[in-house]
N, C-alpha and C positions, 0 to 999 in steps of 0.2 A: 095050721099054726100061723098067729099072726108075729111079724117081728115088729116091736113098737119103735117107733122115732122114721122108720124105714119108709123113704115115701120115691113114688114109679115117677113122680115130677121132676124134671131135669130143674139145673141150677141155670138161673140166668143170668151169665154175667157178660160185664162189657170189659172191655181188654182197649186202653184209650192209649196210645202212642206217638211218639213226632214220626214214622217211619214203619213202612209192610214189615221188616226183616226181622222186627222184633217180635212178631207173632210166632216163628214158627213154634218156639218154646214150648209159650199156652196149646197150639192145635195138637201138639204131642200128646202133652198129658189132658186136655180135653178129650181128645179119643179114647181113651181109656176109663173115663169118670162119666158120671152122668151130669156133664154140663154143656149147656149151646153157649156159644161164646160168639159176642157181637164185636166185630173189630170198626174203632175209628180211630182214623188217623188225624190227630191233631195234638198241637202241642201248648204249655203256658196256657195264656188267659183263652184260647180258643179252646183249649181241653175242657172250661170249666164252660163255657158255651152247648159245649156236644152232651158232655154228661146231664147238664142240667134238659136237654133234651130227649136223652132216651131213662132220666132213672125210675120215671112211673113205671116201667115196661122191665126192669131188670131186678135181679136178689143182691148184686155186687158190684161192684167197679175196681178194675185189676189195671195201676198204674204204676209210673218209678219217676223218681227226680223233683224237679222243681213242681212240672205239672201233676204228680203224684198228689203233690201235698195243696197244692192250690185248688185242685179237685174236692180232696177230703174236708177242706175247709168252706166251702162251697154245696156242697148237697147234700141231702138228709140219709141216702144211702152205703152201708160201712163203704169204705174203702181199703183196699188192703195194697199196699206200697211195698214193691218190689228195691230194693234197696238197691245201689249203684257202690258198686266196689271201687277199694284203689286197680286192681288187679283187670276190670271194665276198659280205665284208662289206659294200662301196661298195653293191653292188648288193640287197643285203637290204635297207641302211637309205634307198636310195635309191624303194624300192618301197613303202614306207612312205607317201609322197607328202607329207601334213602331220601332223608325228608332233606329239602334245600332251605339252610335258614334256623330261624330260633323259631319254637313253639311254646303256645301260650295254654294253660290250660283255666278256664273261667269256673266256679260252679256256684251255686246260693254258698250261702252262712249254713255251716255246721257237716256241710256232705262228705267232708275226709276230716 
């Protein structure tokens, strides 16, 4: 019996980030799915640098924020953008524990 659409090709995608710690997420559910997942770390206009250098070679590119979308505007492969919460923020500044002082929070146009 064949199952149609169904193919033994893993999924290539790139996973582009400012920082390691946010890979563990993807390596979870990558282990689970039939995907190989390329991690680069870079952020902004260096993000659209890296992607435009591995997208011959991948099916997708999985990013979030500013560099999310400066990517997706940027190369001919989908992009799919992990979205950045207020609740993201709660928990940065909530990790803090006793922060000395006023904090500032920056983001593009439209992210909250």
């Amino acid at each position: 019996m064949t199952t149609v659409g169904k193919s033994d090709r893993k999924i290539r995608l790139a996973f582009i980030a400012p920082y390691p710690k946010m890979s563990a997420a993807i390596t979870n559910v990558a282990e689970h799915m039939n995907i190989n997942v390329e991690y680069v770390y870079a952020s902004l206009e260096q993000g659209i640098v890296e992607a435009r250098k591995i997208e011959n070679r991948i099916d997708a590119i999985c990013s979030r924020g500013g560099t999310g979308t400066l990517i997706k505007d940027n190369v001919e492969v989908p992009v799919v953008l992990i979205p950045t919460t207020p609740f993201d923020i709660i928990k940065s500044l909530w990790s803090l524990k006793e922060p000395n002082g006023d904090i500032a929070v920056f983001t593009y146009e439209g992210f909250l």
